[in-house]
C-alpha positions as CSV (number, residue, x, y, z in Angstrom):
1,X,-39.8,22.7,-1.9
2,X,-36.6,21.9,-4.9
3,X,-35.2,19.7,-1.7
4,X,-38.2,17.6,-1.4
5,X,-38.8,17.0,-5.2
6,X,-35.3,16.2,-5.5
7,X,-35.7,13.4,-3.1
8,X,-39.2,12.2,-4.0
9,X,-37.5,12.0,-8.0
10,X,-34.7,10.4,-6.2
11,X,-37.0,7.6,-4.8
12,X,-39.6,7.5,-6.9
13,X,-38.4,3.8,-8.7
14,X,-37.2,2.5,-5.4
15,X,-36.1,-0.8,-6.8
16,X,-33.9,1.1,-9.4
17,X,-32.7,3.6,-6.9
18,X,-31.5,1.0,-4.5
19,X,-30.0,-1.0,-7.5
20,X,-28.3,2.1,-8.6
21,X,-26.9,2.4,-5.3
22,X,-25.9,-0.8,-4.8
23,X,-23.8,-0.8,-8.1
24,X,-22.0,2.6,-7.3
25,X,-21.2,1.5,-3.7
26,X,-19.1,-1.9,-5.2
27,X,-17.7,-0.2,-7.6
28,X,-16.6,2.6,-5.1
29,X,-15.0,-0.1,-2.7
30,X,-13.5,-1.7,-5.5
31,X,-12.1,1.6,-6.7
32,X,-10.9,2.0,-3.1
33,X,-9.8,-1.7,-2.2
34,X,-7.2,-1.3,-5.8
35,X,-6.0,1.9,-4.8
36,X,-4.9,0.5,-1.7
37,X,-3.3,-2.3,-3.1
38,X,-1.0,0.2,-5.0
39,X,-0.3,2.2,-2.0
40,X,0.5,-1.3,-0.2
41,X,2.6,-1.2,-3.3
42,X,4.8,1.2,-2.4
43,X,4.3,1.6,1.4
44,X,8.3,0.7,2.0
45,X,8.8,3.2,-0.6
46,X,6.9,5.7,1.8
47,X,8.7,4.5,4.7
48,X,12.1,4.5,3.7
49,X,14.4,7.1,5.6
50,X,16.5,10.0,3.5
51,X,19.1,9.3,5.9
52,X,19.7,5.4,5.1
53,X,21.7,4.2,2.2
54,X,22.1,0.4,0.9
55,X,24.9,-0.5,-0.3
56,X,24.8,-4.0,-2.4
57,X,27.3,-5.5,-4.8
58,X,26.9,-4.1,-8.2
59,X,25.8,-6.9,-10.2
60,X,23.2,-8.1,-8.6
61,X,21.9,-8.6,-4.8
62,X,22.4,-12.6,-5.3
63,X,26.2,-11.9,-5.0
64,X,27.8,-11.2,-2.0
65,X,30.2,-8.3,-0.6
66,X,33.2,-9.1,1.7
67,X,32.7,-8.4,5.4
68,X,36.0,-6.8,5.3
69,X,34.2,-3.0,3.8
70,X,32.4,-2.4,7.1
71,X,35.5,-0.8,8.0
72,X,36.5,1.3,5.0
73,X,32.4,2.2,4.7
74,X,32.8,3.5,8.7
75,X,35.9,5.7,7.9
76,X,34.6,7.5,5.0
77,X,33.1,11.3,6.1
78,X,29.5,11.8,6.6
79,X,29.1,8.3,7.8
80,X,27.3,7.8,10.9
81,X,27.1,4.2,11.6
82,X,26.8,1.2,9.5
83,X,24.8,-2.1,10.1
84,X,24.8,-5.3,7.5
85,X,22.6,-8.3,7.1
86,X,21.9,-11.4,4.6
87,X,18.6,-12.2,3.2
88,X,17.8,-15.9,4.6
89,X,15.0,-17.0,2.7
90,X,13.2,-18.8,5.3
91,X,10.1,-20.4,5.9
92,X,7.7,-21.7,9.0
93,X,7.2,-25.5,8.7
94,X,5.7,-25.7,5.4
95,X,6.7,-23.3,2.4
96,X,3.2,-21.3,2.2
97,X,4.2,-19.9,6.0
98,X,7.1,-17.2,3.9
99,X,7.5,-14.2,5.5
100,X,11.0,-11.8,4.9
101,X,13.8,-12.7,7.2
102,X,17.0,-11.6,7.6
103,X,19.9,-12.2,9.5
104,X,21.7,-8.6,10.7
105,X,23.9,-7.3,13.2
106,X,21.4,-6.3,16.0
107,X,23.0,-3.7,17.7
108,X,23.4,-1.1,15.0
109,X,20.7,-2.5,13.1
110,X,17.9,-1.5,15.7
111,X,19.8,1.7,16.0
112,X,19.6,2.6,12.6
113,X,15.6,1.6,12.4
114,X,13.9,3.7,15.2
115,X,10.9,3.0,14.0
116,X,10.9,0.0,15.6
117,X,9.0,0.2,18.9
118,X,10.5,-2.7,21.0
119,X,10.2,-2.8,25.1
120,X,13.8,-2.4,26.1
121,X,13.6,-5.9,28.4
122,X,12.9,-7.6,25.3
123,X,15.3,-5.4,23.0
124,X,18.1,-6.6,26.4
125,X,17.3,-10.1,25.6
126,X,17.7,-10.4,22.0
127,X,21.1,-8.5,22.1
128,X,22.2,-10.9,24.7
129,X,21.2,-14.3,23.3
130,X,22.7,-15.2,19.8
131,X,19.9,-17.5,19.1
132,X,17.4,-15.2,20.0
133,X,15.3,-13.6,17.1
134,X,12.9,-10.3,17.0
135,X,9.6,-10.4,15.1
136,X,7.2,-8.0,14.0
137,X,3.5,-7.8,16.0
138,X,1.4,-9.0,13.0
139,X,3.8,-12.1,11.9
140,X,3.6,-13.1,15.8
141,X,-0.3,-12.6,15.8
142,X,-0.5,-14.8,12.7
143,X,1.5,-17.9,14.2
144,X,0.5,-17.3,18.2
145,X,4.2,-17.2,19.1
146,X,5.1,-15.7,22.6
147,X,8.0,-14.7,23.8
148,X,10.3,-17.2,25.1
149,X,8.9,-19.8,22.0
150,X,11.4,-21.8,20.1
151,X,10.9,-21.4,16.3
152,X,12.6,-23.7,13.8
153,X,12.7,-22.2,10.2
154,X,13.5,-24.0,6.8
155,X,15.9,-21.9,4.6
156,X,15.4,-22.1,0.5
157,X,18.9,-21.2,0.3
158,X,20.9,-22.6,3.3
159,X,21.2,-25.5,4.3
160,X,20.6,-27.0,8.1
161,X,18.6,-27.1,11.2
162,X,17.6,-23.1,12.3
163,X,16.6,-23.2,16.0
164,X,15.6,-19.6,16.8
165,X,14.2,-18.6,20.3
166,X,11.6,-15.4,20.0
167,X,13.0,-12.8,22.6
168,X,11.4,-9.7,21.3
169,X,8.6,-8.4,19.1
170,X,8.4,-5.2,17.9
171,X,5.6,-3.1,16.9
172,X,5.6,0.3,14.3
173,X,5.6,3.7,15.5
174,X,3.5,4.7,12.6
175,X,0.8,2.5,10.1
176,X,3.4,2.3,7.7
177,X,6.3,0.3,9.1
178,X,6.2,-3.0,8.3
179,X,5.7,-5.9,11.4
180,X,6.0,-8.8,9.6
181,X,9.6,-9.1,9.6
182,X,12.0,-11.8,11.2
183,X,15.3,-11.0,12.7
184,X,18.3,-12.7,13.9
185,X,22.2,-12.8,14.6
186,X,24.5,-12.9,12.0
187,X,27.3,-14.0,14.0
188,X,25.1,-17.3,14.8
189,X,24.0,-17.0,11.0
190,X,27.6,-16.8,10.1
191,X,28.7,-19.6,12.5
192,X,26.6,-21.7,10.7
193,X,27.3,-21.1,7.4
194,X,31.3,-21.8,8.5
195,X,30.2,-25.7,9.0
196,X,28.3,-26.1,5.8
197,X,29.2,-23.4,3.4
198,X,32.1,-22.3,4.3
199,X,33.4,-20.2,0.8
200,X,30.3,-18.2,1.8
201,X,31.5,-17.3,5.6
202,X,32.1,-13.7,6.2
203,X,30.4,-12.2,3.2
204,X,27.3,-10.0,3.8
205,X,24.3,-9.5,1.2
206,X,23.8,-5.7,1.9
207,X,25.1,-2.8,4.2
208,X,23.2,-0.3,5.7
209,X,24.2,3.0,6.0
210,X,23.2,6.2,8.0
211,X,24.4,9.3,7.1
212,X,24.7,12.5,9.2
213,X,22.6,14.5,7.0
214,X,20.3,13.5,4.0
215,X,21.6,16.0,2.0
216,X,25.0,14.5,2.4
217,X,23.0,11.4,1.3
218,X,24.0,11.4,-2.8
219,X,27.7,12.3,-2.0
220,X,27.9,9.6,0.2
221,X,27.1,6.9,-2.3
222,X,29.0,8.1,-5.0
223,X,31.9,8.1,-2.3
224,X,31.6,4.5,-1.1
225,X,31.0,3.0,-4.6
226,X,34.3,4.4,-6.2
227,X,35.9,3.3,-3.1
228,X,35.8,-0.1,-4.3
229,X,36.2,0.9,-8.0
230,X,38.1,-2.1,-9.6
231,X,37.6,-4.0,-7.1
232,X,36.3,-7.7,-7.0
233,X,32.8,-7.0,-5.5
234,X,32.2,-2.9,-6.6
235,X,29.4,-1.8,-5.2
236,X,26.0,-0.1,-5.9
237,X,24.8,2.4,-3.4
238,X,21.8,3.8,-3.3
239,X,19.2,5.5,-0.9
240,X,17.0,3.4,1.1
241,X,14.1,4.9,-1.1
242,X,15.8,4.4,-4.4
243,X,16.6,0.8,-3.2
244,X,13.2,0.3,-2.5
245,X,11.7,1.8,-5.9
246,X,14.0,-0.4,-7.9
247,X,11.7,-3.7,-6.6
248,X,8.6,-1.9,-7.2
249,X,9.9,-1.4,-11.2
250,X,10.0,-4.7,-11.2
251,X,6.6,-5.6,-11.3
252,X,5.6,-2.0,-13.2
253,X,3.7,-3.9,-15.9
254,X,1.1,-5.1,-12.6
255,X,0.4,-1.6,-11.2
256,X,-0.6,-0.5,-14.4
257,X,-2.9,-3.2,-14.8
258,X,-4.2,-2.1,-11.4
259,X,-4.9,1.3,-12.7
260,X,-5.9,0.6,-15.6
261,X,-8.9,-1.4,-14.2
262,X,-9.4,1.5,-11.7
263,X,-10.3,3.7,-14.9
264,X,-12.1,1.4,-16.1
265,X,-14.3,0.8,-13.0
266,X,-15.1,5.0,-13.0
267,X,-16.4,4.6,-16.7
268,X,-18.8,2.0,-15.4
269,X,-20.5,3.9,-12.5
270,X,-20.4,6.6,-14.9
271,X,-22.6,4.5,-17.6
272,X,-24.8,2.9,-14.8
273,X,-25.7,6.6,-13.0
274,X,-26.0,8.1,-16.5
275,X,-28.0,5.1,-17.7
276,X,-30.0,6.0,-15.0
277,X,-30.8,9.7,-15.3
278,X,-31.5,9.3,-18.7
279,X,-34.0,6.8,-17.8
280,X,-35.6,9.1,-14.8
281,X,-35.3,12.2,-16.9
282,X,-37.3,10.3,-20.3
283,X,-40.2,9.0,-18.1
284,X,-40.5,12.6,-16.4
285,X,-40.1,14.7,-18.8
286,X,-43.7,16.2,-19.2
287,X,-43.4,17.0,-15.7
288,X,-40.9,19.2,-16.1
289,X,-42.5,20.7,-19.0
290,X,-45.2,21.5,-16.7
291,X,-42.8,22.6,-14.0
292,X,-41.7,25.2,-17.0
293,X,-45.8,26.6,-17.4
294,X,-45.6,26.9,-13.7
295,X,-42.5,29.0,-13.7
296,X,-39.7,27.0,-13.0
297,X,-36.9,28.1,-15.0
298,X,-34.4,26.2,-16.5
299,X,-32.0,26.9,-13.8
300,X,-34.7,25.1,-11.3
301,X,-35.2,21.9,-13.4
302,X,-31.4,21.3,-13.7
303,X,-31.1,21.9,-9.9
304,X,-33.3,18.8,-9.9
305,X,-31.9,16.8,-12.0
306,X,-28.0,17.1,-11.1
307,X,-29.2,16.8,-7.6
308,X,-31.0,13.8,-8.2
309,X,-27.9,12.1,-9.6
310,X,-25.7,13.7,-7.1
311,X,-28.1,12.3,-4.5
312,X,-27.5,8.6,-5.4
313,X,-24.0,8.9,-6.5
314,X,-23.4,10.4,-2.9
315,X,-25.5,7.9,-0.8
316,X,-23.7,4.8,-2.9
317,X,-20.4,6.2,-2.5
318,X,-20.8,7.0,0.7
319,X,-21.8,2.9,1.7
320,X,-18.7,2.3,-0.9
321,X,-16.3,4.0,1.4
322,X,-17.6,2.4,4.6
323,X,-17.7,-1.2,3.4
324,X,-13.7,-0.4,2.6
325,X,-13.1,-0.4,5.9
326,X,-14.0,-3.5,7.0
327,X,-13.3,-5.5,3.5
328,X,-9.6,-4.0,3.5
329,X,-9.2,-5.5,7.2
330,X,-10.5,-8.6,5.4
331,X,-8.5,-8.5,2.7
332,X,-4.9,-7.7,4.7
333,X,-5.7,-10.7,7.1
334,X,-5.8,-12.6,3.6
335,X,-2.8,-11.4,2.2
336,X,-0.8,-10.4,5.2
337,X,2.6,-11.8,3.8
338,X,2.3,-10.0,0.6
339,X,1.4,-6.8,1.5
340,X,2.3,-6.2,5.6
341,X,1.3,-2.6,5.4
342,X,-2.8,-2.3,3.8
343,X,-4.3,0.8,5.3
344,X,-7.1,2.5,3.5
345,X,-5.3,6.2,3.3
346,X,-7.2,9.9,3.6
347,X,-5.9,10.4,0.0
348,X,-7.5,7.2,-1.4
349,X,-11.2,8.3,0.7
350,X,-10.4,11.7,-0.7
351,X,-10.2,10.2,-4.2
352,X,-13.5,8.1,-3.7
353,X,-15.3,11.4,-3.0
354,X,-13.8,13.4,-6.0
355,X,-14.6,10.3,-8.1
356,X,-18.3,9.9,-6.7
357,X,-18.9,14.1,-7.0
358,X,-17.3,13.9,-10.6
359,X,-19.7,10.7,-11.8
360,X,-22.7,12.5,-10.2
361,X,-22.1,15.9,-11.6
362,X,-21.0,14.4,-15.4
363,X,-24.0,11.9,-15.7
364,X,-26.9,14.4,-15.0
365,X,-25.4,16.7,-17.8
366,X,-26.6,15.2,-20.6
367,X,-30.1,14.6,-18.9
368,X,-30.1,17.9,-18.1
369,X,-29.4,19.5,-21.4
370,X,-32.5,17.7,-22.7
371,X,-34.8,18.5,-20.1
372,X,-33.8,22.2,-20.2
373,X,-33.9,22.8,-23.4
374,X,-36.9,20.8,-25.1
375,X,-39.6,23.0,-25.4
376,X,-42.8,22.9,-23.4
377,X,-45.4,21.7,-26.0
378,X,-42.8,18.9,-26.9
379,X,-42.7,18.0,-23.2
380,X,-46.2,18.0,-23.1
381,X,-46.7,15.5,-25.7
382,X,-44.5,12.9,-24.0
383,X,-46.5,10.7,-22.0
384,X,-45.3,7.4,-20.4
């Protein structure tokens, strides 16, 4: 009998109910889409590996460190294998097509990122051909390129005709690894750069790393940096994970805006349930004084109204979750480039039902504090 009151009270104002609903199930997929965007945030923080280092020159990545400390990084203990690359700044026929490419040295490179699910035909052909590149799934989707296709790109930083020939594309093991990378040779990267820059031949703009053991991972570092102590290009080494935290500092000041507005968004479903229950609660109130000469206890009437709001915070955050779905697929397709890795994560749902249960239960307190307690022959005299 409570169960079917509750739902009657619930739908009673149908208009207002469904308007109710409506605003709690936007503000729950905005709540959801923003926490997504922070996890998209940090999703190469999340991926990095605790057994990667980087090692870049000390100043600043923009300056370069001499091919030469492959070798003396190799010889020092713990040191599994060690890879090296140069960001290339490129672009796809016109500068809105930027996507993150670099030019490595494959072999140890793929060795070191496992991750990396690529057919071994295909993985064959890119080792073999100099020119060939490897691209993520999602950056070959969004240009239809096929294996086999040529691909010029336009470098911010270097100068020259890039002809690249896709021979692999590689997809992630898990959500999280990124497959909207480019890849090519440095030796063809470095051949090039002989002809038109040729002071920057044979530098590289990072090293990277595996260790044995992560938790030979800190000794490591400090090992290789005061290797080249003194030295014209010292070094700065640092997990993958550290590396990796240091560019999301940078832009600190925009996920706090984020969550910031995230608070802000659970104050407003708040007001607009409590607004609400307040409303349902004032034009019902004689009926729950006569509920109380009926015996009803208090205990019964607030089971009404806290279920009522619970009710409609439920229903509209459950439609908020759903429509995340779908507008987060939406929204990655739109923003592909920026953030490569947007899933909608168990702890952000988790999050939107704690948030919806916690609106629900805190707006019907008040309502139900003055419905409980106002005695019956004030009750009775409210009518309308």
């Amino acid at each position: 009998m409570i169960v079917k009151i509750l739902i009657r009270n619930a739908f009673r104002h149908k208009l207002r109910t469904s308007l109710t609903i409506c605003g709690i199930a936007i503000a729950i997929l905005a709540y959801g889409l923003l926490n997504t965007v922070i996890d998209a945030w940090y999703a190469g923080v999340e991926a990095s590996a605790a057994n990667r280092l980087i090692t870049r020159n000390s100043i600043s990545l923009i300056f370069r460190l001499p091919l030469s400390y492959r070798e003396k990084i190799r010889s020092i203990d713990n040191v599994e294998i060690v890879s090296y690359g140069n960001w290339f700044g490129g672009y796809y026929k016109d500068e809105k097509n930027f996507f993150a490419n670099f030019a490595v040295e494959p072999n140890s490179y793929i060795k070191l990122y496992p991750e990396y699910k690529i057919p071994e035909n295909e993985r064959t052909s890119f080792l073999k051909n100099r020119r060939g590149c490897l691209v993520g799934k999602k950056l070959a989707d969004s240009f239809g390129w096929r294996i086999g296709d040529n691909i010029s790109l336009i470098s911010r930083i270097y100068p020259g005709k890039w002809e690249f020939v896709l021979m692999g594309i590689y997809r992630g093991k898990q959500k999280s690894v990124d497959e909207t990378l480019f890849f090519f040779h440095w030796e063809y990267f470095n051949e090039m750069i002989k002809k038109s820059r040729p002071f920057s031949a044979d530098n590289v703009g990072f090293y990277v790393i595996g260790v044995d053991n992560p938790e030979n991972a800190a000794l490591t570092a400090k090992t290789i940096d005061k290797g080249f102590e003194n030295s014209l290009a010292e070094t700065l080494t640092e997990t993958e994970k550290a590396f990796q935290l240091g560019f999301v500092s940078m832009s600190e000041s925009i996920l706090d805006a984020i969550k910031l507005v995230s608070f802000v968004i659970i104050v407003i479903i708040l007001v607009v349930v409590a607004n609400t229950m307040v409303m349902s609660v004032r034009e019902r109130i004689n009926e729950y004084a006569v509920l109380k000469t009926l015996g009803f206890s208090g205990r019964h009437i607030a089971i009404l109204i806290l279920g009522e709001s619970i009710l409609i915070t439920t229903i509209g955050g459950m439609v908020g979750v759903m429509a995340t779905f779908p507008a987060a697929r939406i929204f990655s397709y739109a923003v592909g480039t920026f953030f490569p890795v947007f899933n909608v994560t168990k702890e952000t749902l988790l999050q939107d039902v704690i948030v919806t249960l916690i609106v629900g239960i805190t707006a019907g307190i008040l309502p139900t504090w003055r419905a409980t307690t106002i005695r019956i022959t004030d009750g009775l005299r409210k009518i309308g």
